[in-house]
C-alpha positions as a Markdown table, in Angstrom:
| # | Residue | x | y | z |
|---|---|---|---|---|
| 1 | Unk | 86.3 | 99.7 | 32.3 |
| 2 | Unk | 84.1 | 98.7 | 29.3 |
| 3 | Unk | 85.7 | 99.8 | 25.8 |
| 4 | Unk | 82.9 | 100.9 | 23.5 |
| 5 | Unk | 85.2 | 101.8 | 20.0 |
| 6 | Unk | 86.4 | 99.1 | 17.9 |
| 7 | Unk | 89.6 | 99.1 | 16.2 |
| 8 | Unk | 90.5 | 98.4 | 13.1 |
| 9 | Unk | 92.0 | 95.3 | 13.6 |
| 10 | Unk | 88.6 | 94.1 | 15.8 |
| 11 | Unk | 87.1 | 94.8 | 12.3 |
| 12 | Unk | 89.4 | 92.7 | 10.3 |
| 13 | Unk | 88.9 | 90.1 | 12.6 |
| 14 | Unk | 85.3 | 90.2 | 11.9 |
| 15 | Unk | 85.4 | 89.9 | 8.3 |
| 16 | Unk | 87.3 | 87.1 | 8.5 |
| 17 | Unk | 85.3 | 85.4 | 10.7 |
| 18 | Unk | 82.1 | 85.9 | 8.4 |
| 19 | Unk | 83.8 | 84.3 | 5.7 |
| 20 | Unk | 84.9 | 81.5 | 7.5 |
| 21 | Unk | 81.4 | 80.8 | 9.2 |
| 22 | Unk | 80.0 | 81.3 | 5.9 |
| 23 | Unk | 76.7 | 82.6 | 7.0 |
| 24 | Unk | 73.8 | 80.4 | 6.8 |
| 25 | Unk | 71.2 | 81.1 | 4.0 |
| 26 | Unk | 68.5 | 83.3 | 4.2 |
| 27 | Unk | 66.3 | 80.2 | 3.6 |
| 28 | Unk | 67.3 | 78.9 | 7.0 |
| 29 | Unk | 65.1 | 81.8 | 8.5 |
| 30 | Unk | 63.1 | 83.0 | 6.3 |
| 31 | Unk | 62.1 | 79.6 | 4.5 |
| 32 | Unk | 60.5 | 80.4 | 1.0 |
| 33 | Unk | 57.6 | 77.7 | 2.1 |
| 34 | Unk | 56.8 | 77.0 | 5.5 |
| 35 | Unk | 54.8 | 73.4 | 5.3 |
| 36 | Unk | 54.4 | 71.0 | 7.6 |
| 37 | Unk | 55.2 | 68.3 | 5.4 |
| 38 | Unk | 58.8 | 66.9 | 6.3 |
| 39 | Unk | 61.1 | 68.2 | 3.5 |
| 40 | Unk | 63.0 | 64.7 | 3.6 |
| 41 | Unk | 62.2 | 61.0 | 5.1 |
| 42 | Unk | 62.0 | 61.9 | 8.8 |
| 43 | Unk | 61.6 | 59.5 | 12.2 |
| 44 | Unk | 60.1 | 62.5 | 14.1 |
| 45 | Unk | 56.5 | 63.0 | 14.9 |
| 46 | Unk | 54.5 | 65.0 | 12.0 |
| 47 | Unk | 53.8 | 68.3 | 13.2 |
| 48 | Unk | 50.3 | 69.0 | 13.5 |
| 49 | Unk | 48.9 | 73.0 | 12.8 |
| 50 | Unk | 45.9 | 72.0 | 15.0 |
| 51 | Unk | 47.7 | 70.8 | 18.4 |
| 52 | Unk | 50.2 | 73.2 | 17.5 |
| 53 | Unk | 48.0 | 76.3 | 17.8 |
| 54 | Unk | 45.9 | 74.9 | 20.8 |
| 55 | Unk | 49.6 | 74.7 | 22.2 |
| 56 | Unk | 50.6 | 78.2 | 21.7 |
| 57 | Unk | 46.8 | 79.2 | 22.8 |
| 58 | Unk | 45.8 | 80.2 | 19.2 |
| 59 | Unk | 42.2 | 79.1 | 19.7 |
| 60 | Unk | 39.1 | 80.7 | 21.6 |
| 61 | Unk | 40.0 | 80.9 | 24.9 |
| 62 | Unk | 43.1 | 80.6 | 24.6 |
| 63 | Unk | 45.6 | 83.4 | 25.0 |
| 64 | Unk | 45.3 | 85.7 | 27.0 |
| 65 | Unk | 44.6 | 83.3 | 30.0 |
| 66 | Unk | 45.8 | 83.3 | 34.1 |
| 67 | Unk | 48.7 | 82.4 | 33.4 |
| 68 | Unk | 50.8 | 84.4 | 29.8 |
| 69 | Unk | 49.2 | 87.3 | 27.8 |
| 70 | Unk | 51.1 | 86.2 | 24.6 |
| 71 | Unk | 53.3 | 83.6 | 22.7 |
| 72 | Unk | 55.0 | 83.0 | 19.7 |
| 73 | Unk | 56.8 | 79.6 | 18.5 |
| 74 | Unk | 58.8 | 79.3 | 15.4 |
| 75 | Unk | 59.6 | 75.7 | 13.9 |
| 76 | Unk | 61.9 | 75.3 | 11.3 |
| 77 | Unk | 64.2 | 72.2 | 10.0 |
| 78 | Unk | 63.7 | 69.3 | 7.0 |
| 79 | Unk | 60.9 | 67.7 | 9.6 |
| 80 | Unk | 58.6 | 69.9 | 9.4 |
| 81 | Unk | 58.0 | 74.2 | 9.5 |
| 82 | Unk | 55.2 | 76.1 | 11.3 |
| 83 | Unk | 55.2 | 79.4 | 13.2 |
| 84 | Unk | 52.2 | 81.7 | 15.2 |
| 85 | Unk | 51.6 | 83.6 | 17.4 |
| 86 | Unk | 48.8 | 84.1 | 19.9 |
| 87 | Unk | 47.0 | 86.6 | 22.7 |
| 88 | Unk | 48.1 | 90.4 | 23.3 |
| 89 | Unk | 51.3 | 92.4 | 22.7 |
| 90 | Unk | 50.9 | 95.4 | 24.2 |
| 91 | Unk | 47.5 | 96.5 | 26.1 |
| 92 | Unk | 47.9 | 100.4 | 25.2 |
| 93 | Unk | 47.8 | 100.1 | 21.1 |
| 94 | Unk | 46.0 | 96.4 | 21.6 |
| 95 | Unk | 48.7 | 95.2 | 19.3 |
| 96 | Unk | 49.1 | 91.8 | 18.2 |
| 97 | Unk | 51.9 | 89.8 | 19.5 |
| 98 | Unk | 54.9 | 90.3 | 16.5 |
| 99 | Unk | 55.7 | 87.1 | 14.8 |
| 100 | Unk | 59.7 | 87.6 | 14.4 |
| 101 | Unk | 59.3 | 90.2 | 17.8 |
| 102 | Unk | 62.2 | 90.7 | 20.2 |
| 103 | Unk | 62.3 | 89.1 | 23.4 |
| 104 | Unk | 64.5 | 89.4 | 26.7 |
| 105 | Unk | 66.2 | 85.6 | 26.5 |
| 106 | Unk | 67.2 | 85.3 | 30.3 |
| 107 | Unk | 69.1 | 82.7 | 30.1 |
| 108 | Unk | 69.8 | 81.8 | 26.7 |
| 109 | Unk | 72.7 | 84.3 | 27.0 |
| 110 | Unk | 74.8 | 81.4 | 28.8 |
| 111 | Unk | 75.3 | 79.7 | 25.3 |
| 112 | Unk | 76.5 | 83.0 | 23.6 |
| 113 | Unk | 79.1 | 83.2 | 26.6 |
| 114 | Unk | 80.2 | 79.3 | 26.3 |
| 115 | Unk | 80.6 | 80.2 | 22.3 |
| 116 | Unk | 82.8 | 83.2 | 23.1 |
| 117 | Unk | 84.7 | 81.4 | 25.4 |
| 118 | Unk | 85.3 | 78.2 | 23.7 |
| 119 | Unk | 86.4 | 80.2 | 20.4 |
| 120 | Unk | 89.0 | 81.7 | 23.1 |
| 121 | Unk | 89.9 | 77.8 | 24.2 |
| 122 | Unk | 90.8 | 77.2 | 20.5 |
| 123 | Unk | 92.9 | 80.6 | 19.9 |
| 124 | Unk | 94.7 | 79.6 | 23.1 |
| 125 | Unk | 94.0 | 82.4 | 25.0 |
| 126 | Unk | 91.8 | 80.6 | 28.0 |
| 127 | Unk | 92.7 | 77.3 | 29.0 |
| 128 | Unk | 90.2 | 75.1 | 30.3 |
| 129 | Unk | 92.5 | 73.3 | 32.9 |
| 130 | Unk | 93.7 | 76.7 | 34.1 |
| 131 | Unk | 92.4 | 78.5 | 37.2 |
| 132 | Unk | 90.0 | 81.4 | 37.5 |
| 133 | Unk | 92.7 | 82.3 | 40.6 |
| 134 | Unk | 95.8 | 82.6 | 37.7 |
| 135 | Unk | 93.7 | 84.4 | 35.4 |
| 136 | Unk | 92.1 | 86.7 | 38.3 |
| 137 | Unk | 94.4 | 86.9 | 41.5 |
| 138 | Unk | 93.2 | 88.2 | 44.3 |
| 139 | Unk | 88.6 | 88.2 | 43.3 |
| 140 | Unk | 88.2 | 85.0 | 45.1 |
| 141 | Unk | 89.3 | 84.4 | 48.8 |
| 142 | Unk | 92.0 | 83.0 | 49.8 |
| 143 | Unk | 91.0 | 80.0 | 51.0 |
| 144 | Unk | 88.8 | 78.8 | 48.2 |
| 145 | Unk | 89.8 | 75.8 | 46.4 |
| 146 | Unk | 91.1 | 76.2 | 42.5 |
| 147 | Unk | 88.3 | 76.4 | 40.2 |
| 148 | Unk | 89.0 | 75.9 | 36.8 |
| 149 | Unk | 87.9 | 77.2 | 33.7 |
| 150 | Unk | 86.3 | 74.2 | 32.4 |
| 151 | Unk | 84.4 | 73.7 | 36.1 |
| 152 | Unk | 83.1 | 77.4 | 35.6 |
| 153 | Unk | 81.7 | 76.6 | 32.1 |
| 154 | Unk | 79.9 | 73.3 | 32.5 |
| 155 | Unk | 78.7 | 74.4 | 36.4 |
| 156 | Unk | 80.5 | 72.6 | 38.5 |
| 157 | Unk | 82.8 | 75.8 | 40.4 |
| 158 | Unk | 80.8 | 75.8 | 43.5 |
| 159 | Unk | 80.5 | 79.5 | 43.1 |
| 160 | Unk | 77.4 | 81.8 | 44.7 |
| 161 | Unk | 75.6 | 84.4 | 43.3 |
| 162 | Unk | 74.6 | 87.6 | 45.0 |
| 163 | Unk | 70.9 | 86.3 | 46.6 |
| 164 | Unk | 68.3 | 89.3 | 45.9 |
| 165 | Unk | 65.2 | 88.0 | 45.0 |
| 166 | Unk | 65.0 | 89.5 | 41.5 |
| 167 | Unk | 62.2 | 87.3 | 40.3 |
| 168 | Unk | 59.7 | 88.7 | 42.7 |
| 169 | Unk | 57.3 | 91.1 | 41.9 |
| 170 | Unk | 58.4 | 93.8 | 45.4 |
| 171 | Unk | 62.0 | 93.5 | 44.8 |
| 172 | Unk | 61.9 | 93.8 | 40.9 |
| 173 | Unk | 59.4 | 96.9 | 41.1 |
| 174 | Unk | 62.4 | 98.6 | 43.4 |
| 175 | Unk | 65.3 | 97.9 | 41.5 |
| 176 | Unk | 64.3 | 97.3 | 38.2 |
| 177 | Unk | 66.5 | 100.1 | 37.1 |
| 178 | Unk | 69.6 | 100.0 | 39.3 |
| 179 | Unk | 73.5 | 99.5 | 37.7 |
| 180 | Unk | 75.5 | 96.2 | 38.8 |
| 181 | Unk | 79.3 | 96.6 | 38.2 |
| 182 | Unk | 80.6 | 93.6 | 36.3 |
| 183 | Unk | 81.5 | 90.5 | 38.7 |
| 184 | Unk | 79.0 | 92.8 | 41.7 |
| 185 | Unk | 76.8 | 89.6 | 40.6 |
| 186 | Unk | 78.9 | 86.9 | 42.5 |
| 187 | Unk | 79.2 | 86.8 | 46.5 |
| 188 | Unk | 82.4 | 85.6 | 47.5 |
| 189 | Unk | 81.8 | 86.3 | 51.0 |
| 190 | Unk | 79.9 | 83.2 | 51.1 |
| 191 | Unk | 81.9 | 79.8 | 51.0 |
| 192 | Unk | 81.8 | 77.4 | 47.9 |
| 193 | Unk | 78.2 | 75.5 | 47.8 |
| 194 | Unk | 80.6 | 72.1 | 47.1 |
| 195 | Unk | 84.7 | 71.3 | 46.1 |
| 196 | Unk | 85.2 | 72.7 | 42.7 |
| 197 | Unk | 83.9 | 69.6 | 40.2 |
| 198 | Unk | 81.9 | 67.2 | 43.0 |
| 199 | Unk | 78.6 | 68.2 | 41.7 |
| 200 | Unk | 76.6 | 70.5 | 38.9 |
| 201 | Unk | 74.9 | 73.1 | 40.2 |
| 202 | Unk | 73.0 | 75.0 | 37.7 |
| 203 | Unk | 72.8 | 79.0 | 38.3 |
| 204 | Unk | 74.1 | 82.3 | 37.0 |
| 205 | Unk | 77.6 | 82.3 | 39.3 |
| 206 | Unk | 79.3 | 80.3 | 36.4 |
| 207 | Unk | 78.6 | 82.6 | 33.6 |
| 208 | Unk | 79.2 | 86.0 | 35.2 |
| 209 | Unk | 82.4 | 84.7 | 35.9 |
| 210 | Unk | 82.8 | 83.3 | 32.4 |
| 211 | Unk | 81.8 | 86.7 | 31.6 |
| 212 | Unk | 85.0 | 87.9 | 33.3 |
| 213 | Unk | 87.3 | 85.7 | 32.2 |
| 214 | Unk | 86.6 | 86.8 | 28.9 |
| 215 | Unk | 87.1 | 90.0 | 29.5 |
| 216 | Unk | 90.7 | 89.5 | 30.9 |
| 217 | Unk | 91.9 | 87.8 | 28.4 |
| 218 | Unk | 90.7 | 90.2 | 25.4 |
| 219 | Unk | 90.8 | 93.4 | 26.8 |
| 220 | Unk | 87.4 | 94.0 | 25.6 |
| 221 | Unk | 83.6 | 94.3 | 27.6 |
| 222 | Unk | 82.0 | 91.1 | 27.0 |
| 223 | Unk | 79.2 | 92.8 | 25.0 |
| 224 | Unk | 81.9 | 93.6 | 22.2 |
| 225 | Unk | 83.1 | 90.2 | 22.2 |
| 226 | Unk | 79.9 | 88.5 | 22.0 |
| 227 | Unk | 79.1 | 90.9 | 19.1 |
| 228 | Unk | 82.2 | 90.6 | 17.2 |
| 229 | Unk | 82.4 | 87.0 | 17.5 |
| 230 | Unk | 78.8 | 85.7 | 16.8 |
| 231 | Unk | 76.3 | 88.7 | 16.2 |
| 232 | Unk | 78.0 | 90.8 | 13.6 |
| 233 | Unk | 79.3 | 87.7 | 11.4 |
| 234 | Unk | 75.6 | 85.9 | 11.6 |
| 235 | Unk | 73.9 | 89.1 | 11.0 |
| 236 | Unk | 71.8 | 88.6 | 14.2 |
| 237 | Unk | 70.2 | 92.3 | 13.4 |
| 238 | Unk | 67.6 | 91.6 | 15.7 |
| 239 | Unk | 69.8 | 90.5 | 18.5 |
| 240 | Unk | 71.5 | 93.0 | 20.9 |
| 241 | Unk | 73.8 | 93.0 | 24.6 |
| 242 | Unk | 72.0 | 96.1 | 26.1 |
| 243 | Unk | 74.5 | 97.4 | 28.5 |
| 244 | Unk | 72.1 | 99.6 | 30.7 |
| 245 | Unk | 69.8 | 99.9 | 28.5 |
| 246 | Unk | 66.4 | 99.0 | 29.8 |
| 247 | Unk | 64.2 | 99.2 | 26.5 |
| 248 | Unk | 63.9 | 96.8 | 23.9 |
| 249 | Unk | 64.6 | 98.6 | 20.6 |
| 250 | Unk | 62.2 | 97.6 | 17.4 |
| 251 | Unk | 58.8 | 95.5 | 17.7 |
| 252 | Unk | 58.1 | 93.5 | 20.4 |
| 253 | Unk | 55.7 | 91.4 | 22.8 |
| 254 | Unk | 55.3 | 93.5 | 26.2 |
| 255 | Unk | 55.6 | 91.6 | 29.6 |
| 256 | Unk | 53.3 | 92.1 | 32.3 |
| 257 | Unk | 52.6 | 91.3 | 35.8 |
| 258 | Unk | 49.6 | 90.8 | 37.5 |
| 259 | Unk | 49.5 | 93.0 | 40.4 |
| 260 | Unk | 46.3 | 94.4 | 42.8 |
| 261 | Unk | 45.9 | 97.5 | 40.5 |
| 262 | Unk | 45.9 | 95.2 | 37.1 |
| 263 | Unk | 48.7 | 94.5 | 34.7 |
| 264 | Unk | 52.0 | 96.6 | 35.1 |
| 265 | Unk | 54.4 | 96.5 | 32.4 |
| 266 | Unk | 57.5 | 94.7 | 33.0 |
| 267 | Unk | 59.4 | 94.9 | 29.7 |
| 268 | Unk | 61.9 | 97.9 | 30.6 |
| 269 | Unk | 64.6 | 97.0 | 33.2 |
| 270 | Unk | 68.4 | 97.5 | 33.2 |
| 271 | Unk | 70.1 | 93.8 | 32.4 |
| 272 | Unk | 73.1 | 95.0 | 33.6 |
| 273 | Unk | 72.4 | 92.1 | 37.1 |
| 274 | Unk | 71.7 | 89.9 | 34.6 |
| 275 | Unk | 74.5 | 90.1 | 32.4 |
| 276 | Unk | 76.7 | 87.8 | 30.4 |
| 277 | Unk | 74.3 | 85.5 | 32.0 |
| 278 | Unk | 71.4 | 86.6 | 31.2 |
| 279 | Unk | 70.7 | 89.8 | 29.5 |
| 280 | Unk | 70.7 | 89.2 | 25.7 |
| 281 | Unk | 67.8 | 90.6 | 24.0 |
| 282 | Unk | 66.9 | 88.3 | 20.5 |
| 283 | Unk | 64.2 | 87.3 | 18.1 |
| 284 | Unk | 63.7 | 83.5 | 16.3 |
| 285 | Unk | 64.7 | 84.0 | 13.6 |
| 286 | Unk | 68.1 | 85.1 | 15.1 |
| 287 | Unk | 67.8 | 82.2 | 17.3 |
| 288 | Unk | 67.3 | 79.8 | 14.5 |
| 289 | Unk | 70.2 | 80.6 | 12.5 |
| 290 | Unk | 72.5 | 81.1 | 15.8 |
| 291 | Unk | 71.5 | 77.1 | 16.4 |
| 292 | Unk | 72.2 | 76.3 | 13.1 |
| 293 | Unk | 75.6 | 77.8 | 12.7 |
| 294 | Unk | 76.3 | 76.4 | 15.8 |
| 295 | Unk | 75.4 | 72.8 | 15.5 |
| 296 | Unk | 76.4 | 72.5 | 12.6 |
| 297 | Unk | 80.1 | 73.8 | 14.0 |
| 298 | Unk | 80.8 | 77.1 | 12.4 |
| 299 | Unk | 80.9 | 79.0 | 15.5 |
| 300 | Unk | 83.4 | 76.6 | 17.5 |
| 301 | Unk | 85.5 | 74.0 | 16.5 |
| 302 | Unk | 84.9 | 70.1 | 16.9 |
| 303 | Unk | 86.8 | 69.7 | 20.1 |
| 304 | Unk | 85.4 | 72.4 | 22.0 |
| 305 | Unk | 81.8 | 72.1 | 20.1 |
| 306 | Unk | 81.8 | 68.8 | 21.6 |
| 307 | Unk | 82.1 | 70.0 | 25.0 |
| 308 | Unk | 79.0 | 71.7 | 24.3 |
| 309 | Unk | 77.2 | 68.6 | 23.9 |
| 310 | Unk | 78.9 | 66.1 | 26.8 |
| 311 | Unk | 77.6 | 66.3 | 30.3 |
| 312 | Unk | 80.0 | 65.7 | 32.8 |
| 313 | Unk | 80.5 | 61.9 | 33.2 |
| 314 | Unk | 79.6 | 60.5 | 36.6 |
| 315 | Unk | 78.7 | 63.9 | 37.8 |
| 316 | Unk | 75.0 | 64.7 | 39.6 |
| 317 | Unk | 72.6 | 67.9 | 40.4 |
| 318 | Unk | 73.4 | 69.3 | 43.6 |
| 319 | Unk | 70.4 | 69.7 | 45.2 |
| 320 | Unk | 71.3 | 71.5 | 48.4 |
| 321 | Unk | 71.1 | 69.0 | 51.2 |
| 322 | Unk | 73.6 | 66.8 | 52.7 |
| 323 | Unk | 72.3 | 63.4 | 50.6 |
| 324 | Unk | 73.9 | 62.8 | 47.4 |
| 325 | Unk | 71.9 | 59.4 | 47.3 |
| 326 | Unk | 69.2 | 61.4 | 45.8 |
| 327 | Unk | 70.8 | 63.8 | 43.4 |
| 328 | Unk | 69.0 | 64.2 | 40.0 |
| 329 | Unk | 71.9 | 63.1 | 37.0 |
| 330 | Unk | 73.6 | 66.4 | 35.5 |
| 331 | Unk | 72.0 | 67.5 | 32.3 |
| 332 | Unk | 74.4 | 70.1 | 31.0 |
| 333 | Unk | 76.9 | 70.5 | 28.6 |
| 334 | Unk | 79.2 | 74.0 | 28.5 |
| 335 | Unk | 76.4 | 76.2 | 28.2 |
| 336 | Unk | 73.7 | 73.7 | 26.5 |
| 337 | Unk | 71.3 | 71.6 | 28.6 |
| 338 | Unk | 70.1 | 67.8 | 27.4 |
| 339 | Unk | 66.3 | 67.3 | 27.5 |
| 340 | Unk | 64.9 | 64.6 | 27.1 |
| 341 | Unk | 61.1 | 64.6 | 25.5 |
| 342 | Unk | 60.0 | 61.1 | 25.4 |
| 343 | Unk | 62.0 | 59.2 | 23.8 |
| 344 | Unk | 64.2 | 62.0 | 21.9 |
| 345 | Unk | 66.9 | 63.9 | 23.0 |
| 346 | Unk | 66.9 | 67.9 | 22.4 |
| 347 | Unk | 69.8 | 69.6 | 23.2 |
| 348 | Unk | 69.1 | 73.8 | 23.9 |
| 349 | Unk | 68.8 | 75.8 | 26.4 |
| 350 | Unk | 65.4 | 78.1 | 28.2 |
| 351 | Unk | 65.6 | 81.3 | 29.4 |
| 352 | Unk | 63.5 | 83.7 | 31.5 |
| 353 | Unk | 63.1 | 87.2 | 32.9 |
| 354 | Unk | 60.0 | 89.2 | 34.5 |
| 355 | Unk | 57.3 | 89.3 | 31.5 |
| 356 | Unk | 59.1 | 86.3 | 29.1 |
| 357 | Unk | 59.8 | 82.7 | 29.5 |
| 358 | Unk | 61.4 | 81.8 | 26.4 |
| 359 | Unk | 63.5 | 78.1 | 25.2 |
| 360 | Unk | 65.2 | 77.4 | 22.0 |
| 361 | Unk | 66.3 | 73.9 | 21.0 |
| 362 | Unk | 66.9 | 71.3 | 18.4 |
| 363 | Unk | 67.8 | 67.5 | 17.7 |
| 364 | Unk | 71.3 | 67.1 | 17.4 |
| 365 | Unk | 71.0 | 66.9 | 13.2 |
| 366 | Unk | 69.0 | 70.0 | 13.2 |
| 367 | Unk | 66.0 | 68.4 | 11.5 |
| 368 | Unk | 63.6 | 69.6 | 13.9 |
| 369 | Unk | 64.4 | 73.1 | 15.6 |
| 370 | Unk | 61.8 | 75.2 | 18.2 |
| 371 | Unk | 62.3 | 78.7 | 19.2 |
| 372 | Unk | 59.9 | 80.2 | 21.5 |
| 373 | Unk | 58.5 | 82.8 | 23.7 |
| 374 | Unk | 55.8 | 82.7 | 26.2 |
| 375 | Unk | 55.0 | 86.5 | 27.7 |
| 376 | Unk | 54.4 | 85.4 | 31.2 |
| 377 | Unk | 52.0 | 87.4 | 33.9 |
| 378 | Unk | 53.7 | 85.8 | 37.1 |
| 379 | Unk | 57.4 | 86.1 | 37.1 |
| 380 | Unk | 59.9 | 83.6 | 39.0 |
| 381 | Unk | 58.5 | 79.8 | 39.8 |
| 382 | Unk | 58.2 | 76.8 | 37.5 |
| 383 | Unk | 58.0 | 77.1 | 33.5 |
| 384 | Unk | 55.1 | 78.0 | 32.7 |
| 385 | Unk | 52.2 | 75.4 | 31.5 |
| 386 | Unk | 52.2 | 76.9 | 28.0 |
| 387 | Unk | 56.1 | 76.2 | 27.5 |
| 388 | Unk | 55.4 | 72.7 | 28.3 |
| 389 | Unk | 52.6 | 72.2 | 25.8 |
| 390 | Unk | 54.4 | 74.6 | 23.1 |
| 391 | Unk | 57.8 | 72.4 | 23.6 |
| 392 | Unk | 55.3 | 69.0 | 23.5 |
| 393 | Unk | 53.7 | 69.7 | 20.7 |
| 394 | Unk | 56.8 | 70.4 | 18.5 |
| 395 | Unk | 59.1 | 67.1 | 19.7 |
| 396 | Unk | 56.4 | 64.9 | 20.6 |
């Protein structure tokens, strides 16, 4: 049962958290200049306002196109700042796309979770070579192999989702507002995908579990955790875990889908599928100074921050058949994903839900940081073009 009061003691605890973390500057998000000029000597590319706004589709005929109705980017760091927006925000009031607007971050959530759980690692209250069986007796069958808590938080458990097709137009229209229980998400009817560890499988499976877990060991609903831990001491004011709730409180870009009868707003739906993998509603600003705390290891301490930041040695993608010959090489860390954008290596993570398709990341010293949202009018399927030229023109 979720607890929704906090004691006094969950109080305390946040206090002393926010003067630990000692939260970053104002001037991290809301810079007093925003220039594109590097700050200090910088090997990055110069950013450049003209690609950058043909990127986010700032220009005539741009945004709205075929493809997204609206998108903002934010860039911040000592190489470089520059933000916009571009297209339509909401087609009732003709509203322009908000340029600190809330956003659904899909999955974006997953490094929140990895945060709260790693902070548990270093209390010792989880312990990464521990099972999800000892902490959890009798959810999983019987006859599964041990998982451990370290192979649930850098994907490599094996573990299945539920498979609804909730990133297609039919099913989301029908069940946009139904409840999932916490851990309904994961089918352990099915057998493991692979042996605990062989291979990282990217997905949602790890996280809701991570999602319990947490709650086990603290008693408390994951949303209090998550808000306790990172977005009361970072001031995240913009950033929420909605429960059921199926708004978005406060400004924001609307989603739409493209449907026979024109577009159909997508923005309201109940996260609670989606959950401590997916359901955290943010803005860039928040985004920016979550990165920044984090990187700079005020949210988790070295050792487990740099579990964050290794990949699995020797481990590969499993890419569903029977030939590991050909498996891409794993690209996550606990919660954060590797990307490599020529020849530099941004670590982040992307998210998505019906209406948004969203990515935050940063080089490893911070110097260069992009948050951004791209309001989608075809959910599911590949990122979306603009993502590509948004994330190209900032790193490249």
């Amino acid at each position: 049962m979720r607890k929704r009061t906090r004691t006094t003691a969950a109080l305390a605890v946040t206090a002393v958290v926010t003067a630990a973390l000692g939260v970053p500057s104002a001037v991290a998000a809301h810079p007093a200049r925003c220039v594109l000029e590097p700050s200090v000597p910088t090997t990055l590319p110069t950013l450049s306002a003209t690609k950058l706004s043909a990127a986010i589709g700032d220009v005539p005929g741009g945004l709205p196109d075929a493809e997204a109705s609206g998108a903002l980017a934010q860039i911040r760091g000592t190489a470089g700042c520059w933000q916009g927006t571009a297209g339509i925000g909401d087609i009732r009031t003709g509203g322009d796309v908000p340029q600190n607007g809330k956003f659904r971050i899909g999955s974006m959530t997953k490094v929140f979770t990895a945060v709260v759980a790693l902070q548990l690692v270093a209390e010792g209250r989880l312990d990464l070579d521990k099972t999800v069986q000892e902490y959890l007796p009798g959810f999983l069958p019987a006859d599964y192999l041990p998982i451990t808590v370290r192979q649930v938080l850098n994907y490599t458990s094996g573990l299945n989702g539920v498979g609804v097709p909730h990133k297609t137009p039919a099913w989301f229209f029908e069940h946009r507002y139904d409840h999932w229980a916490d851990g309904s998400q994961l089918d352990v009817t099915k057998p493991l995908a692979f042996a605990p560890g062989e291979y990282q499988r990217y997905g949602n499976a790890d996280y809701w579990m991570a999602g319990l877990l947490i709650q086990k060991v603290t008693g408390h609903a994951w949303e209090r955790e998550v808000h306790d831990r990172i977005i009361e001491p970072l001031r995240l004011r913009g950033t929420s875990t909605p429960v059921d709730s199926s708004r978005i409180p406060g400004p924001y870009s609307h989603g739409y889908e493209v449907t026979k009868d024109g577009w159909v707003d997508v923005s309201s739906a109940n996260p609670s599928l989606q959950w401590s993998a997916a359901a955290i509603i943010s803005t860039p600003e928040d985004l920016d100074r979550f990165m920044v705390a984090l990187f700079d290891g005020k949210l988790v301490p070295p050792a487990q921050l740099d579990l964050m930041f290794t990949v699995p040695p020797g481990t590969t993608t499993f890419d569903g058949d029977k030939d590991p010959a050909n498996n891409p090489p794993a690209a996550y860390g606990m919660g954060l994903g590797s990307f490599q954008i020529g020849s530099l290596t941004v670590w982040g993570k992307t998210g998505d839900r019906p209406g948004y398709a969203n990515g935050m990341g940063a080089t490893r010293d911070l110097s260069r940081r992009l948050v951004f949202s791209v309001n989608t009018l075809h959910m599911g399927g590949d990122q979306p073009v603009r993502a590509r030229q948004i994330i190209g023109a900032a790193f490249s």
